[in-house]
C-alpha positions in Angstrom: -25.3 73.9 14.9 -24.9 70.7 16.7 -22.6 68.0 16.5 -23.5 64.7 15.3 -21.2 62.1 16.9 -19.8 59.5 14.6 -21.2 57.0 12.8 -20.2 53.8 14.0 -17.3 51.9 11.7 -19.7 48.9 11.5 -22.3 51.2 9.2 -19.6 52.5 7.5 -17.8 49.2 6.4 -19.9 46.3 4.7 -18.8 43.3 6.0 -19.1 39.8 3.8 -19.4 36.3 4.6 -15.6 35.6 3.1 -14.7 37.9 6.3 -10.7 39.3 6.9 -7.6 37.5 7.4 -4.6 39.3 7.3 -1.4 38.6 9.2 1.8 38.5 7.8 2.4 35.0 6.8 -1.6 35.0 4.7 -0.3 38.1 3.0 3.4 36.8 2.4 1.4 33.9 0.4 -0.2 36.2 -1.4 2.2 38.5 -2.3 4.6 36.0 -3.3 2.1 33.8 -5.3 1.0 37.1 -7.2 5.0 37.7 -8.1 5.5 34.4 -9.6 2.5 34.4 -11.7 2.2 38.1 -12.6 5.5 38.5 -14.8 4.1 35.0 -16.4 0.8 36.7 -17.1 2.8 39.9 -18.7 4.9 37.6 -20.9 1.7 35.7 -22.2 2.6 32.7 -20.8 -0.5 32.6 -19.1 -3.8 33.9 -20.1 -5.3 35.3 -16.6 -4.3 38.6 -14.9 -3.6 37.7 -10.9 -5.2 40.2 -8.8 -5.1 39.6 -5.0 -8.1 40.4 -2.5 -10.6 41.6 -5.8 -14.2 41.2 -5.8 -15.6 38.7 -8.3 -18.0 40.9 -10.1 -17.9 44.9 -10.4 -21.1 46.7 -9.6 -22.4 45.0 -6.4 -20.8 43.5 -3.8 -19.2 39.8 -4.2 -17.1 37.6 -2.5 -13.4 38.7 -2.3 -11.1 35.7 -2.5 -7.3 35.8 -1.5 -6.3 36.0 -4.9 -8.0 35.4 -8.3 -7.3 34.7 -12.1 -9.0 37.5 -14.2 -10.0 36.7 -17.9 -10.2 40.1 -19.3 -12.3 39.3 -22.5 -15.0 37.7 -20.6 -14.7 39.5 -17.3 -14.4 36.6 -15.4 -12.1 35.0 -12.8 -11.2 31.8 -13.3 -9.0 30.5 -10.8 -9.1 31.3 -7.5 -6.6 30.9 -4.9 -7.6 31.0 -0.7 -5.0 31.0 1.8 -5.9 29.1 5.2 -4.7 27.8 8.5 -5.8 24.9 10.1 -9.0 26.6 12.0 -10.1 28.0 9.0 -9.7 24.7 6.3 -13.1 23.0 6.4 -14.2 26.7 6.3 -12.3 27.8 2.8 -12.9 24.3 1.2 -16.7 24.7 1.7 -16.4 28.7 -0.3 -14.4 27.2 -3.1 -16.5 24.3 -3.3 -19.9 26.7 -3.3 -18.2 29.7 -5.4 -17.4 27.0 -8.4 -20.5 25.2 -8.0 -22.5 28.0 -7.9 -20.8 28.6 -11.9 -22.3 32.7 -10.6 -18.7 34.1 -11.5 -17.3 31.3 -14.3 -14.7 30.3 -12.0 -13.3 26.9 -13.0 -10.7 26.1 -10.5 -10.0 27.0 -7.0 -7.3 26.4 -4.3 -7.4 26.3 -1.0 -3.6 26.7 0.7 -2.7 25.6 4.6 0.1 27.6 5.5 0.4 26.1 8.6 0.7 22.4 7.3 1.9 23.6 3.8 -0.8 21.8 2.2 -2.8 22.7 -1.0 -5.9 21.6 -2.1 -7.7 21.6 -5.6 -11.7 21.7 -6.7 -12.8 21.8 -10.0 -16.1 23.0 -12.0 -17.7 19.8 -12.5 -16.0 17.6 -9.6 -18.7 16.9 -7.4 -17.6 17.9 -4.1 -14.1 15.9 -4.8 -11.4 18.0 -3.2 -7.8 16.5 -4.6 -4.8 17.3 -2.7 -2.9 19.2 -5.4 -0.9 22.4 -6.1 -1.2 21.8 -10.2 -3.6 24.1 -12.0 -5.3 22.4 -14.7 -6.5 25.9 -16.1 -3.0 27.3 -15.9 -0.6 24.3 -16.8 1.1 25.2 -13.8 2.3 23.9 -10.2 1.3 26.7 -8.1 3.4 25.7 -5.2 6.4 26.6 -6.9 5.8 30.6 -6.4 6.2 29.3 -2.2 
């Protein structure tokens, strides 16, 4: 019996265009924007389940955003949140824009945060390529920057 050396990890992992980011200060964003919203999700103040670093769609592989807004009945996210610093901006605005405009996945709002420059950044189904510099979700009738 022989041995068969190992396959190599880049066979073994399937790698997507939305790529990795994780040091501490991405993830503390995360975390703490998933705390805020999730006991207001439980309560039935809002209607969208926040689940951080979940794929769109189940069944194949999709794009994995930093943190989405699940609508259970319809199986849909529809916020989505991506957490940036300044190298990777024009980057994360260009996904949100295509994931909305794409309308593959229902998503109707998305967010781009720069932790570095503590700016956040809004796109909406429908708004044309217009990126506003906002925190407020429309969808959720919330200021998101108040979970930072």
């Amino acid at each position: 019996m022989s041995y068969i050396g190992p396959i190599p990890l880049k066979n073994l992992v399937m790698e997507d265009e939305m790529g990795v980011n994780a040091p501490v200060i991405h993830q503390s964003v995360i975390a703490r924007l998933t705390a805020g919203l999730y006991p207001l999700y439980r309560s039935g103040q809002i209607s969208f389940e926040p689940l951080p670093e979940t794929m769109l769609t189940e069944g194949y592989s999709s794009p994995v955003p930093d943190l989405l807004l699940y609508d259970h009945p319809s199986e849909q996210a529809k916020v989505i949140v991506e957490v940036c610093q300044n190298n990777g901006l024009k980057h994360d605005i260009a996904k949100v824009i295509r994931l909305i405009d794409e309308n593959l996945y229902g998503i109707l709002e998305g967010f781009v945060f720069n932790y570095k420059t503590q700016q956040w950044y809004r796109y909406r189904f429908d708004d044309g390529g217009l990126i506003t510099e906002l925190s407020y979700s429309e969808t959720l009738q919330l200021d998101l920057n108040a979970f930072l």
